[in-house]
N, C-alpha and C positions, 0 to 999 in steps of 0.2 A: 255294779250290781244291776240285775236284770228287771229291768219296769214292772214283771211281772209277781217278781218276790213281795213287791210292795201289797201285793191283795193279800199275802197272807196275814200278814198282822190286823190287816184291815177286816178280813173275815174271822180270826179273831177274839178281833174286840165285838164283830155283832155276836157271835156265839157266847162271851162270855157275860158279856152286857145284857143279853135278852133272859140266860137261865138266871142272873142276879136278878132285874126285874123281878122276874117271876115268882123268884125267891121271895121280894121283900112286896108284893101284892097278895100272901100268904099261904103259897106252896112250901112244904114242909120238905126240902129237898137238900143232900145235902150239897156244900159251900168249901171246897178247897180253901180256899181264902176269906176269911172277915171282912179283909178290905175291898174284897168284889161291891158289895154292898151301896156303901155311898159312894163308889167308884162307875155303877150304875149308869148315870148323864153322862160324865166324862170319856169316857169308852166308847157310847155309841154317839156323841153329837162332835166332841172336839177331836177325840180318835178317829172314827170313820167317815163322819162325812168330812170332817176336815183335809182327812187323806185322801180319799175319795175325788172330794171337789177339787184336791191340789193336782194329783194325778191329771185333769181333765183339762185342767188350767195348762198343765204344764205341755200336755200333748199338743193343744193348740199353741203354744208359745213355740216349741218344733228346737227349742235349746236343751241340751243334756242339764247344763247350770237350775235349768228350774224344776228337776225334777229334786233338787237341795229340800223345797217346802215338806214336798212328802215323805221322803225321806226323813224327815224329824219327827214328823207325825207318826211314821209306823215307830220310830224307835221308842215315841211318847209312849204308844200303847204299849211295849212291850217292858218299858217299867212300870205301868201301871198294873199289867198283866202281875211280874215278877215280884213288886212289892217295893221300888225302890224306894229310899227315902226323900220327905218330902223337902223340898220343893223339885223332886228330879223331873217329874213328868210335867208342871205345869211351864217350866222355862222350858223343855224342848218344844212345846208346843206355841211357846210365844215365840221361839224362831222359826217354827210353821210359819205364824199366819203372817210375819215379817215376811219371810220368804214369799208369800203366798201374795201379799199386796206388792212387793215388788215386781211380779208375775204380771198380777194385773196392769200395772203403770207402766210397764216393756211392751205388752200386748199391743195397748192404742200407739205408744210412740214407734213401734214398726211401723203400723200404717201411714204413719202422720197426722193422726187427729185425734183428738178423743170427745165423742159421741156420748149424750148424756147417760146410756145404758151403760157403757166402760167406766163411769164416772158411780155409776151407782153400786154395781159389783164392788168397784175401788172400798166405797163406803163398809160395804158388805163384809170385807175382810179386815176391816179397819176395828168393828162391831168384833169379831171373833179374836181381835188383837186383844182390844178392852177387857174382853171375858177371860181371856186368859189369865190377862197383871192379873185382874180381881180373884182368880182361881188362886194364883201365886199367894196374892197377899191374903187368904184365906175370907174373903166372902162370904154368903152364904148363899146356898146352892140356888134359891130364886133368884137373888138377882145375879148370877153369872148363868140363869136360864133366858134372862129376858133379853140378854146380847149376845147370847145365841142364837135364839132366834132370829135376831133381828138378821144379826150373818147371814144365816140360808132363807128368811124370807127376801132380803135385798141382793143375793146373789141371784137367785129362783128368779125374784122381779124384774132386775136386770136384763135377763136373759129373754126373758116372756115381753120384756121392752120392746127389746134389739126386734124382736118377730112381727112387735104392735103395729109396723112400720106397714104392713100391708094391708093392714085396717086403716090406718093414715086417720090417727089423733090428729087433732089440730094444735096448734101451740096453747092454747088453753087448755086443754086434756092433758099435755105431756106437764105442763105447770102442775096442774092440780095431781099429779101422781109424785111431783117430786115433795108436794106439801104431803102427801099422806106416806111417804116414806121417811119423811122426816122429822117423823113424829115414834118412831123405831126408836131412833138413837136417844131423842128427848127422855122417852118415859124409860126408858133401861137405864140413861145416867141419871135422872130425880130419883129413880128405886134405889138406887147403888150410893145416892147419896140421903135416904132416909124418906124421902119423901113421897110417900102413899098413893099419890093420886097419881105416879108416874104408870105405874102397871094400868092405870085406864086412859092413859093416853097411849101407850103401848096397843091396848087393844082396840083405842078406835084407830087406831093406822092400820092395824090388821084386818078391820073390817073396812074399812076405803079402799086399801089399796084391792081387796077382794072384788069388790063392786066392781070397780075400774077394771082389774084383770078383766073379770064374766064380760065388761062391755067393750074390751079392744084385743083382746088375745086372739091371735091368730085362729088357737083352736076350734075357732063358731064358725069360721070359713072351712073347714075340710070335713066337719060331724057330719055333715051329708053325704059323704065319700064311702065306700065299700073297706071291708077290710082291714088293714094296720091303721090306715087314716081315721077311720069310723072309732076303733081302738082308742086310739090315742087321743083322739078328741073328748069321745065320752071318759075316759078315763082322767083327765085333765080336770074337765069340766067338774067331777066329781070330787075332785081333790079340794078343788077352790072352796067346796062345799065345808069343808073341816075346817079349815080356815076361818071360815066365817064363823064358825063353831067356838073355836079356839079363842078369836078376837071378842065375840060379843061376851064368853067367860070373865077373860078380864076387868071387861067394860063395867060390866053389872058388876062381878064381886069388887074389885076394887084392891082387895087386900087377900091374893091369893098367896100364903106362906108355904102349907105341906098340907097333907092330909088329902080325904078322896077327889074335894072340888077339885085341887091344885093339880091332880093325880090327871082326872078328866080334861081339865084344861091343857095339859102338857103335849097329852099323848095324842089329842085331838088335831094337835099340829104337825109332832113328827111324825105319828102315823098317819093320821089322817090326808094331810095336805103332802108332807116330802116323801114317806116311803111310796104313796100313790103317785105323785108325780115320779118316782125312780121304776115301780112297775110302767108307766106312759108310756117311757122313753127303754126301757131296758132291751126292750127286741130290738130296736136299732145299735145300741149301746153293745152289744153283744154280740151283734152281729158284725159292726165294724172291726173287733176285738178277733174272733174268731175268722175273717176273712170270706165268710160267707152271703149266698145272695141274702136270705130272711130270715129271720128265725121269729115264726110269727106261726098261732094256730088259734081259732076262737075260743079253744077251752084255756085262754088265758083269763079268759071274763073270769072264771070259776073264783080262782083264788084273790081276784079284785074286790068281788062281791063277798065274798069271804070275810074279808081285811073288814068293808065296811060293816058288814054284821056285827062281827066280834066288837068292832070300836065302838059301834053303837049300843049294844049289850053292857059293854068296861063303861060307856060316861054314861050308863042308867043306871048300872052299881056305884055306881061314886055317887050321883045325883041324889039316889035317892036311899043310900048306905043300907046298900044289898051287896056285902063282902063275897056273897058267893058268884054271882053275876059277873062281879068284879075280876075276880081270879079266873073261874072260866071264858069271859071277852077277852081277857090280858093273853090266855094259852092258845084260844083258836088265833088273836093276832100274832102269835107266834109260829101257829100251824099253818097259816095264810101266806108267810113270807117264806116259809120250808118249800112246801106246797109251788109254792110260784118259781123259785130257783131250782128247784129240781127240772120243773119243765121246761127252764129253761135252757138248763142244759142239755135237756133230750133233744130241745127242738135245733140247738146250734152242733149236736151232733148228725141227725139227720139232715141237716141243712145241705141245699148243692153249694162247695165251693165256688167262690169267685174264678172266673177265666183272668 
């Protein structure tokens, strides 16, 4: 099967995942399916970025064997898509992230080491493992949110680690980020085991590991730079920003179940902090894909700035139960990410080929 088959189930679950949103933020539109609905989180967090992130995993691992994770992962989405019976999509998806942490545990043993940032991605998937049983064994949909999260904030962190390297933490710095990552998994298992105050320890690791990101990420060393560098740094920078957003919701409510808070605190993170870090990187990401020199032009600000409005608009309607706010920030964030993949592919169209 061709590596590239895999994006289609992955694009998808964001298409079908985003119109359900939208659906259930109080667009009157119709719904092929019922079960799109609360199928909603699981389509676009353990579907696509799962598949996503497993693809990238696996292209780095450079073995046919690990592209097995995503592979389960599109097929997840495609009974979620189809309607299969339950528990079909939650088990294929637990031999994803099985897959997926075996990926990562192969990575560092090629090299022969494993470096605390490999150790923490490791974590990362381990976190998306969790969420999964918990899916299986029927959960309820916060807390198999809060170890998703943790998943892609400890993979995201990871990685944004591995870069810190040329800021050159000190061993007390690298300490102090392993305590505020570690404070992920804590409040996602006391949520998942009943207890309340786990969603604000949840959130103060979100907002540490935040702080820490702003004071060691690579990206404060290149914001000075022309161009894609200048991009991706402001663009970075600004993601962290939702993040902190995301984290301090928790922190304060405490007891985030459903409803518009829960609504604003969610979205503040996968859109705010990971789609924005997916626009940072997606001109290089697209460009290596396509074989081209760059696929980079400033009118990419447009739909970043975009993204942030809308989300800032959707957590003023949640905040302050302004439903109509709400559904229009929910639709421009959806016009934001149209908006942005379209140019991107104009720009990896006109792009000059690699020699």
């Amino acid at each position: 099967m061709s590596r590239r088959l895999l994006v289609i189930p992955a694009l998808l679950a964001v298409v079908i995942g985003i119109w359900a949103g939208l659906v259930r933020v109080g667009w009157d539109w119709p719904m092929p399916r019922g079960g799109w609905l609360p199928d909603h989180g699981p389509l676009l967090v353990s579907g696509f970025l799962g598949t996503v992130i497993g693809m990238e995993r696996a292209v780095a691992l450079e073995r046919r064997a690990a592209f097995i994770a995503p592979l389960l992962g599109a097929v997840g989405i495609l009974t979620l898509v189809l309607g299969a019976p339950s528990p079909t999509a939650p088990l294929l998806m637990i031999g994803a992230a099985i897959g997926m942490t075996v990926v990562n545990v192969l990575g560092p043993l090629s090299r022969g080491r494993f470096a605390d940032h490999a150790l923490v991605v490791i974590a990362g998937s381990l976190l998306w493992l969790a969420g999964n049983v918990l899916w299986a064994f029927g959960f309820a949909d916060y807390q198999l949110t809060l170890f998703w999260i943790g998943f892609v904030a400890l993979t995201i962190g990871g990685e944004r680690l591995e870069l810190s390297q040329f800021s050159r933490p000190g061993p007390r710095a690298r300490a102090l980020f392993w305590i505020f990552a570690a404070l992920l998994p804590l409040g996602a298992g006391l949520s998942a085991g009943g207890v309340w105050s786990g969603q604000r320890i949840l959130g103060a690791g979100l907002v540490m590991l935040t702080l820490w990101l702003a004071r060691y990420d690579f990206a404060r060393r290149i914001g000075g730079k022309a161009g894609l560098s200048r991009y991706m740094a402001l663009t970075l920078t600004s993601a962290y920003v939702w993040m902190l957003v995301a984290g301090a919701s928790w922190l304060y409510h405490g007891r985030l179940v459903a409803g518009p808070t829960y609504d604003g605190a969610v979205h503040s993170f996968f859109l705010g902090f990971v789609i924005v870090m997916i626009f940072a990187h997606a001109p290089v990401i697209f460009a290596a894909l396509a074989g081209v020199s760059e696929a980079f032009h400033p009118m990419l600000y447009a739909p970043v700035a975009l993204m942030h409005g809308s989300l800032a608009a959707r957590f003023l309607g949640d905040l302050f139960a302004e439903p109509g706010l709400r559904q229009w920030g929910a639709l421009l964030n959806a016009v934001a990410l149209v908006v942005f993949l379209v140019m991107m592919v104009r720009l990896v169209r006109r792009a000059r080929p690699l020699a």
